[in-house]
ROFIKE-51597 format. One line per 2 residues: number of its first residue (from 1); for each residue x, y, z of C-alpha. Coordinates in Angstrom, 3 decimals, padded with zeros to 6 digits. Layout:
NUM> X/Y/Z  ...
//
This chain:
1> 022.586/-013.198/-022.309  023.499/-010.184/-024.422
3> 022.562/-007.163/-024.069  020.176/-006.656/-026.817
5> 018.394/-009.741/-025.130  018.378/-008.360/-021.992
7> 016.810/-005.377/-022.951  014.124/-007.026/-025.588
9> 012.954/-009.434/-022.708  013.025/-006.992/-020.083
11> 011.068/-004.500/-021.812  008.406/-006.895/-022.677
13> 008.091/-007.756/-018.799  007.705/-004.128/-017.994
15> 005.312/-003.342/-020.375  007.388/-000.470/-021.445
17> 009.943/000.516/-024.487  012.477/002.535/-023.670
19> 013.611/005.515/-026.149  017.058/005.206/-024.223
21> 017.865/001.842/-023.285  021.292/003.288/-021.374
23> 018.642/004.069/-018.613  017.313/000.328/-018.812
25> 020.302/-001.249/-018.098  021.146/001.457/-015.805
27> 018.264/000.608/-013.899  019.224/-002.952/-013.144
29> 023.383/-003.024/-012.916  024.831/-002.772/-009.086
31> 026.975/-001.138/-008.061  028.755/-004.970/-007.558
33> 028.795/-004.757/-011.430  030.747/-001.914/-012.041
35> 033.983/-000.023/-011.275  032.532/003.313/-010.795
37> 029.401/003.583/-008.045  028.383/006.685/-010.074
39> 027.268/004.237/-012.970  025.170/001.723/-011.176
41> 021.530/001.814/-010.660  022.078/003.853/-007.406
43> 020.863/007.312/-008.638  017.515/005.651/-010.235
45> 016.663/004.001/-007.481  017.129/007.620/-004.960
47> 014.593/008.918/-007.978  012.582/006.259/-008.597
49> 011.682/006.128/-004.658  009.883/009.982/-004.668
51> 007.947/009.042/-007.703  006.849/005.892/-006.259
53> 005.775/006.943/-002.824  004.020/010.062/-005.003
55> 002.027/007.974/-006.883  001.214/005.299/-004.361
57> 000.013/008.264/-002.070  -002.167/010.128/-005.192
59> -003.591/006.390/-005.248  -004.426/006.218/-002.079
61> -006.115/009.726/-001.451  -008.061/009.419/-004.590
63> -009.536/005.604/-003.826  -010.226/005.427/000.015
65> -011.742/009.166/000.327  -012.781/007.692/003.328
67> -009.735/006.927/004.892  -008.338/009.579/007.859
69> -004.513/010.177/007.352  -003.437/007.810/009.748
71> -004.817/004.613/007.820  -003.614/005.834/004.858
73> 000.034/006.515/005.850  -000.381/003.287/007.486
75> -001.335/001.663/004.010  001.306/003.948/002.233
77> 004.295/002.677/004.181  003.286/-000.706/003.450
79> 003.157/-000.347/-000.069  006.700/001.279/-000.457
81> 008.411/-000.614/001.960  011.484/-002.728/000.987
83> 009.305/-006.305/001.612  006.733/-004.969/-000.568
85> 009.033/-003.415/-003.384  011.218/-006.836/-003.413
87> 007.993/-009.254/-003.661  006.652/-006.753/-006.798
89> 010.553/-007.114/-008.748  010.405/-010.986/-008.030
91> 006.660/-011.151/-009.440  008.029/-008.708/-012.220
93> 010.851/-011.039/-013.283  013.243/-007.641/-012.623
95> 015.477/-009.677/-010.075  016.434/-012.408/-012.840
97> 017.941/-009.393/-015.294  020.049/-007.786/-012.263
99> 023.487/-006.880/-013.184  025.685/-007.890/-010.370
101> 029.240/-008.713/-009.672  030.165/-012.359/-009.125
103> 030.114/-012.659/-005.761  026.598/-011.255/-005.229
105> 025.616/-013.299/-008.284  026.552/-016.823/-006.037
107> 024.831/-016.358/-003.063  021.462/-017.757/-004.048
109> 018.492/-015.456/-003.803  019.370/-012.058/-003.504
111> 018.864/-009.814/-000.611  015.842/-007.858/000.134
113> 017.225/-004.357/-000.119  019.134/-005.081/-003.597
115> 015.406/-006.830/-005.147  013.722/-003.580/-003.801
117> 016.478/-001.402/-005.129  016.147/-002.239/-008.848
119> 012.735/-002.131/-009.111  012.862/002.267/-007.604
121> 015.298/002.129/-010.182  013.591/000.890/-013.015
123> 010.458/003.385/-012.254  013.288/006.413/-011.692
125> 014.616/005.130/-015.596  011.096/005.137/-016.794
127> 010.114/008.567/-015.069  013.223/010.153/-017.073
129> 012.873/008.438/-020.217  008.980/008.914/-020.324
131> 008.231/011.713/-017.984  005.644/011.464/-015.085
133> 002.700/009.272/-016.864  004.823/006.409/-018.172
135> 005.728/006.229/-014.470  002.398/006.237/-013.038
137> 001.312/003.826/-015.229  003.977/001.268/-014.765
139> 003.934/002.193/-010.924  -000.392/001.042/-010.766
141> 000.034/-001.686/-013.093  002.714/-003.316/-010.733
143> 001.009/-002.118/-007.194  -002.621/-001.969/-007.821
145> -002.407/-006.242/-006.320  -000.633/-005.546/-003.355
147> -002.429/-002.046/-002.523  -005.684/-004.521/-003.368
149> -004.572/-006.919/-000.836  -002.979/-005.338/002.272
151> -006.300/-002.711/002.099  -008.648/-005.614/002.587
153> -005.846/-006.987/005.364  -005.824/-003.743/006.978
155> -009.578/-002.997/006.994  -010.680/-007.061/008.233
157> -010.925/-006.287/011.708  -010.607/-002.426/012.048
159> -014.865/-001.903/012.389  -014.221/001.907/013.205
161> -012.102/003.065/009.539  -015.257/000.101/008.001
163> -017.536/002.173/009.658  -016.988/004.969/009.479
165> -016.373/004.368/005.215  -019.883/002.997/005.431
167> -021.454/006.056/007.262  -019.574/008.653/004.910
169> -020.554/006.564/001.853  -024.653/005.741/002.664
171> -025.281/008.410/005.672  -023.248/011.526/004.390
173> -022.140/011.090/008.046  -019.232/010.923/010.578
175> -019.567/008.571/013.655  -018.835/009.716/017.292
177> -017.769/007.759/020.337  -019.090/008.223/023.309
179> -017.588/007.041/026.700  -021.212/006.101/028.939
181> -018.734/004.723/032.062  -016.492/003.173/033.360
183> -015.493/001.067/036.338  -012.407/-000.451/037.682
185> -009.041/000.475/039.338  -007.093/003.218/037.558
187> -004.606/000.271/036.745  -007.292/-002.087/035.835
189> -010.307/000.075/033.880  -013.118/-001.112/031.739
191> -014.889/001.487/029.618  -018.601/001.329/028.348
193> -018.560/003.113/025.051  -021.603/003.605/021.967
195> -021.782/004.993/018.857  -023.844/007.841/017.796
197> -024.098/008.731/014.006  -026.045/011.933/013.378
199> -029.147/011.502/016.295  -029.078/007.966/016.591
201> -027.192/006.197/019.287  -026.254/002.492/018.399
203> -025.775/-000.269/020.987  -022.870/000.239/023.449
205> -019.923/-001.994/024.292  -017.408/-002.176/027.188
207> -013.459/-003.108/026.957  -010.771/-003.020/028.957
209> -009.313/000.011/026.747  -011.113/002.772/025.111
211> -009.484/001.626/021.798  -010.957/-001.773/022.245
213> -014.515/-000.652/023.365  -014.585/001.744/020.189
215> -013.388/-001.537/018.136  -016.102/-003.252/019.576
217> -018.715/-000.528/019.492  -017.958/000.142/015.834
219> -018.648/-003.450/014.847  -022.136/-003.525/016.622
221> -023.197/-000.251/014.766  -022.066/-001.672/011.493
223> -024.163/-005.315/012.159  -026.950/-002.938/012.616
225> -027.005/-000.370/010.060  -025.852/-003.551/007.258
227> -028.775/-005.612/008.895  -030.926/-003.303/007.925
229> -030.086/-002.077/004.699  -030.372/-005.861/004.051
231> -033.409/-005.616/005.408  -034.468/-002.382/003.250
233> -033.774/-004.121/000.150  -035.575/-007.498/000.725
235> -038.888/-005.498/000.795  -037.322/-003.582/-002.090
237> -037.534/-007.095/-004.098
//
């Protein structure tokens, strides 16, 4: 493929025209492909991995305001990591335009790290050509589906970050555990725990950890409070 090809098609997959298509094919040569390490994609990636984990983070802040910091770090790292960053250049089509030396160019499918790499350094050749909103929007438009899909992963069975979303959202509220008792050998506990969101106390729960009685507690309150909101907007009808 020439290189006017290369850069026509892989513009049109990115959704993006470069003003200087040097930084294009930058973006996608190894350093296998060329004499000089200075002139691979190498630098554009080391960019293109601050203005990714920026964006993903000014995502995340801005669309679970619910979230503590832990779950969204959590989420964050997921997002940016190489596994996630390798699947997005595959789905792209980046890894098929990768400028590589011959012997990385016969092993079959690529390695992770090299996948990930060119598609930091395509956003770090976008960020300079374009500036800061040309990123962003090529960023969301190739995250937003995986950010989509490991949130609703993350939040299926962690009842205390959906309930306490829920009790922010409709009760302008912040749930507290309570420990009620506990019984057992020090090596061998169970814990009792409840809920209480503003003055009412929702039914408690016991676990063999505190973490797992909360778990448990959390999804009890939620049934509840969803049962009757349900219930709220039946008669509503």
């Amino acid at each position: 493929m020439s290189e006017t090809d290369l850069v026509a098609r892989a513009q049109e997959l990115l959704g993006y025209q470069f003003r200087d298509t040097g930084l294009l094919i930058t973006s996608l040569r190894h350093s296998s492909g060329t004499d000089a390490r200075v002139d691979s994609n190498e630098r554009l990636e080391f960019l293109g991995d601050a203005v990714l984990g920026l964006v993903v983070c000014d995502e995340l802040y801005h669309r679970f305001t619910a979230w503590l910091e832990g779950d969204l770090t959590k989420l964050k790292s997921v997002i940016v990591s190489r596994r996630v960053c390798a699947d997005i250049a595959d789905e792209i089509g980046l890894t098929s335009f990768l400028i590589c030396g011959d012997g990385i160019n016969g092993q079959g499918q690529l390695p992770m790290s090299l996948r990930a790499a060119v598609f930091e350094a395509v956003i770090g050749a976008v960020y300079v050509d374009g500036g800061f909103q040309a990123a962003k929007e090529f960023i969301l438009r190739s995250v937003t589906g995986q950010i989509d899909s490991w949130a609703e992963s993350e939040n299926r069975d962690n009842f205390k970050s959906a309930l306490q979303q829920y009790a922010q959202r409709c009760l302008a509220a912040t749930p507290r555990y309570e420990t009620l008792d506990e019984k057992g050998p020090d090596h061998s506990k169970c814990f009792e725990i409840c809920v209480v969101i503003g003055t009412e106390r929702f039914p408690s729960a016991w676990g063999p950890s505190k973490k797992e009685a909360e778990q448990e507690a959390a999804r009890r309150a939620l049934e509840q409070l969803q049962g009757s909101s349900q219930s709220t907007t039946r008669r509503d009808d």
